[in-house]
N, C-alpha and C positions, 0 to 999 in steps of 0.2 A: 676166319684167320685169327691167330693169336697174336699179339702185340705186346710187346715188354717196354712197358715204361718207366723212365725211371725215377715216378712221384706214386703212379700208382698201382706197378708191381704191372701182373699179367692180366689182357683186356681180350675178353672177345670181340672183334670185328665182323659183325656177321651181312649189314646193312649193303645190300648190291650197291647199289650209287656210291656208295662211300671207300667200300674196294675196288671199283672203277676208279675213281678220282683218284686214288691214292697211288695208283698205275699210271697218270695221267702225266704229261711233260712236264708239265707244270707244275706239278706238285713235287716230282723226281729232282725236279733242275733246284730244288730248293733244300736239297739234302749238301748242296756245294755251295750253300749261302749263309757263313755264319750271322748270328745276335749278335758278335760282338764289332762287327766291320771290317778289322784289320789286325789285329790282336795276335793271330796265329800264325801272321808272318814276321813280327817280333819278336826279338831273342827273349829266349826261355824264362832269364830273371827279371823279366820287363815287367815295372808293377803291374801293369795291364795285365797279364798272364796268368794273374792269380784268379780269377773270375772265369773259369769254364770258358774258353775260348771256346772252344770246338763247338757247343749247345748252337745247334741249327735251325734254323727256319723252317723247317720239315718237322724238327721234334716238335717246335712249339705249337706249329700247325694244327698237329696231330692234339698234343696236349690240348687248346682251343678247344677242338672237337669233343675231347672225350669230356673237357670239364661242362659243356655248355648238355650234352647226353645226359652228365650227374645231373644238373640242375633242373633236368627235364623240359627243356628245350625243344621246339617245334624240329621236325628232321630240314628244316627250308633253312633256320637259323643255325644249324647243325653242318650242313651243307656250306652257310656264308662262313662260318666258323672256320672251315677245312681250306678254304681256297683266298679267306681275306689277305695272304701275305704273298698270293702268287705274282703282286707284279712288285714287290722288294727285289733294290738290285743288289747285284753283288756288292761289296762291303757296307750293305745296309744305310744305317745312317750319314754314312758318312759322304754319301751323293747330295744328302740335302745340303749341306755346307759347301758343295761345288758348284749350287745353283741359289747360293743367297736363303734357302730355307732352313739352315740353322737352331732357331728359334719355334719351328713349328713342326721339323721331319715329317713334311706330307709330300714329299715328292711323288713316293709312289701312288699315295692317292689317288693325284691327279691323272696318271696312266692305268687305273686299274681296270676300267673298261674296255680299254682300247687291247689291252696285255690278255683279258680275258673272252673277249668277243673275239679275238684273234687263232684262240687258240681249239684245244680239240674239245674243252671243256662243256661249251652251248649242245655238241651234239651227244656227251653222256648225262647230261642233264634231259636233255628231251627223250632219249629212249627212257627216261624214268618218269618221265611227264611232272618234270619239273620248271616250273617258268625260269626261264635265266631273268630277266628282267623285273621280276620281282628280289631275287636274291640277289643280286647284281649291287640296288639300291641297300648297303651296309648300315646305314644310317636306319633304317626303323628295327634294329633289333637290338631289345633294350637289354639282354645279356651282355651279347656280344662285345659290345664298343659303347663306352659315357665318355663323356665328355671330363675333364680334370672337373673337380679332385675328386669324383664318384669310382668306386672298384666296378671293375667291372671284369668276365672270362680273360678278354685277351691280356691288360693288367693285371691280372693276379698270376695268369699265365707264365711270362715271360719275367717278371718278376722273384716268382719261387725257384724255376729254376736257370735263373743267372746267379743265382744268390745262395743254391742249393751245396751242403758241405762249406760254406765259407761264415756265414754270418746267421744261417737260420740252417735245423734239421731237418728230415724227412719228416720225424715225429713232430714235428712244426708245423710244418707245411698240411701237415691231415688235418691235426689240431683245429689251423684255421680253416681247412674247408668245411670243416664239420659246424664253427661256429658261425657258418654264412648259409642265409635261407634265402629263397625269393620273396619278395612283397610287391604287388603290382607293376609285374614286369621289369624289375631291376632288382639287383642282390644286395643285400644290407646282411649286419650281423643283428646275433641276434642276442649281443652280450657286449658292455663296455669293453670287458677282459681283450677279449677278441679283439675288437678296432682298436683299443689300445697298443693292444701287441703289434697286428699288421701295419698299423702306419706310422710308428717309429721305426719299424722296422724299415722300412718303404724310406722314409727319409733319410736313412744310414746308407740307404745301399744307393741313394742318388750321390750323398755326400762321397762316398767312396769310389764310384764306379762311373753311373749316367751322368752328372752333371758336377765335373770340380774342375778346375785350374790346369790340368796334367791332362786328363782326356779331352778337354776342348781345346789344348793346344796342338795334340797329337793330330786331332782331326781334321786342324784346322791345318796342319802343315801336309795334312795326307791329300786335301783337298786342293792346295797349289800344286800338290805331282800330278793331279789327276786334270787340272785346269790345263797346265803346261801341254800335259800330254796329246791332251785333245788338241790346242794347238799344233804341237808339232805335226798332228796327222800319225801318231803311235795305236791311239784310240779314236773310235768311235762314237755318238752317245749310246749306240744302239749295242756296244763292246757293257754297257750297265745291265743289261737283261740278258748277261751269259750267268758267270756265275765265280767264287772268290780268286777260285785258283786260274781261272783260264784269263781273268783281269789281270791278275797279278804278272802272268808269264807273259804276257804282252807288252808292262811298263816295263821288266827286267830286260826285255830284246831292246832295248834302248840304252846305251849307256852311262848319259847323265840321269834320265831318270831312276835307275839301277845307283847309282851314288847317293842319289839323295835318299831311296827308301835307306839302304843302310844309317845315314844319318839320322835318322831317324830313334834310334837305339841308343842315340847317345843325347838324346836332349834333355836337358834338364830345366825344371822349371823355380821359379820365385817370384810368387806374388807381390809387387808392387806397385802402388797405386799414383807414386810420384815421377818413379824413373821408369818406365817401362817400354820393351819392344813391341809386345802386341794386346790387345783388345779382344780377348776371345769371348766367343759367347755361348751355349748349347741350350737346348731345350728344356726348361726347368719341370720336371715333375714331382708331384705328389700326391697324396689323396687323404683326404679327409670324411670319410667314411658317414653314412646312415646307419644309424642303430634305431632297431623298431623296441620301441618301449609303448606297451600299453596298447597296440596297433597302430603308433604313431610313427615318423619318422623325425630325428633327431641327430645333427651331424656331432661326429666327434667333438668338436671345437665349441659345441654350445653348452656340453655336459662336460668340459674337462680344460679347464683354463689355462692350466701347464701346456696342455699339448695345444691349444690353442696362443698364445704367446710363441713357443718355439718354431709350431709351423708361420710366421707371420715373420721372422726374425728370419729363416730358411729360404721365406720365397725374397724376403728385400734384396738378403744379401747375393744370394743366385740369379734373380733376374739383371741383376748390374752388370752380370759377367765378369769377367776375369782379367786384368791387369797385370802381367807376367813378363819377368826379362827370363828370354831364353838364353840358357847355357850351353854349349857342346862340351860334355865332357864323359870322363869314366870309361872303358873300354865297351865298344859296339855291338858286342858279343856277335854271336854265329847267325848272319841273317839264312834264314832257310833257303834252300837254293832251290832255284826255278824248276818249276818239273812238266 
């Protein structure tokens, strides 16, 4: 099969298990699960808007996959690559703020076993004589998933393109992959140039986008609709492992919570650290990069003092979180209507 992507043009798909999976529920139900959470049900001029809403959990999937293929990737790590997001719920991140994980978005984590042993996935893995229990365990595959602040596939992943046409090019985005090799099971560059470039860039786009004052307030008032709702008995927890749209038309059959998403449109934020309504907080990332000089390894931050001082100033000021008086104002614009 042929696959159009839109980082790295046209892909042959030829791998049986991998065009099973990619047919598989699980994988399908992830094409109605945006990166960005909630963004797409926001009117149009909503800062949030400018960042590829639409970029879904199926593309980046897919992306994972094909990036960890490039790096030449075991097909078992190739496989966890393709199915690590199949137990994200619908509006992503923005469940972990509904259950106090804020700070760490591993909700789905914690269900991913449960979301995957459940599903049709153990029996297209077994006609391929693949063990689910070895792939199962995400954590030994040293492409795949590091730990902050090391790059890694799914990080470089969902990074390029959330960020793709706004703050970085497509000629960017090759640029860097070409200037990342493998060194003992984990991806380093293989030029200052390169982690230089990636991880200011990486920091801009936390600043702007993952982690600032505006989206953690957003998320964090998406998260009392969604609290409420469960209360009310509108939702279910089990209503998180549908998917954005079929969430969404659910709180809208309710009529206060259908008020308040509109509200939503019109908040506006101002950081203040004195008089303030709310305390927000979100997950802080970044990364500070391996450069192999020599055969050695060396993080960014040991060869580059500048960027070593601003990432240190980036994490104080973000791990503190945000101190914001919320405003309601300016007009609501068109909230999308239920479908």
């Amino acid at each position: 099969m042929i696959y159009s992507d839109r980082i790295l043009g046209e892909v042959t798909i030829d791998e049986p298990v991998i065009r099973d999976l990619l047919q598989s529920k699980p994988i399908q139900r992830l094409k109605k699960v945006t990166m960005a959470g909630f963004s797409v049900f926001l009117a149009e001029n909503h800062p949030l808007m400018r960042f590829n809403p639409w970029f879904t959990r199926f593309e980046h999937s897919v992306g994972v996959y094909l990036l960890l293929r490039r790096y030449g990737a075991t097909l078992e790590e190739q496989v966890a690559g393709l199915l690590h997001d199949v137990s994200h719920t619908a509006f992503s991140h923005i469940v972990d703020h509904v259950f106090g994980r804020e700070m760490q978005h591993d909700y789905h984590e914690h269900i991913f076993q449960e979301v995957l042993l459940s599903s049709e996935i153990p029996d297209i893995l077994g006609k391929y004589g693949l063990d689910i229990s070895y792939i199962i365990d995400l954590g030994r595959f040293g492409l795949l998933e590091r730990e902050i602040p090391d790059i890694c596939v799914d990080r470089i992943d969902y990074f390029t393109r959330s960020m793709l046409d706004t703050i970085i090019t497509r000629r960017w985005i090759l640029e860097r992959l070409e200037d990342i090799t493998v060194f003992n099971d984990r991806l380093v560059f293989k030029n200052i140039r390169g982690a230089r470039s990636f991880a200011h860039k990486y920091l801009e786009a936390n600043e702007i986008l993952y982690c600032n004052a505006l989206q953690a307030t957003i998320y964090y008032k998406i998260a009392e609709i969604l609290r409420l709702a469960l209360e009310k008995g509108v939702i279910g927890e089990k209503d998180f492992l549908s998917d954005d749209f079929t969430l969404y038309n659910k709180l809208c059959s309710d009529k206060e919570l259908r008020d308040l998403i509109k509200l939503l449109n019109k908040v506006r934020i101002v950081e203040d650290n004195e008089n303030y309504d709310l305390w927000v907080k979100s997950k802080v990332r970044y990364v500070d990069p391996h450069i192999l000089v020599d055969n050695k390894l060396f993080r960014l931050s040991e060869i580059d003092s500048n960027f070593r001082e601003k990432l240190g100033k980036f994490i104080k000021h973000r791990s503190q979180g945000f101190k914001v008086r919320v405003i309601y104002s300016g007009n609501s614009g068109s909230s999308p209507r239920c479908i």
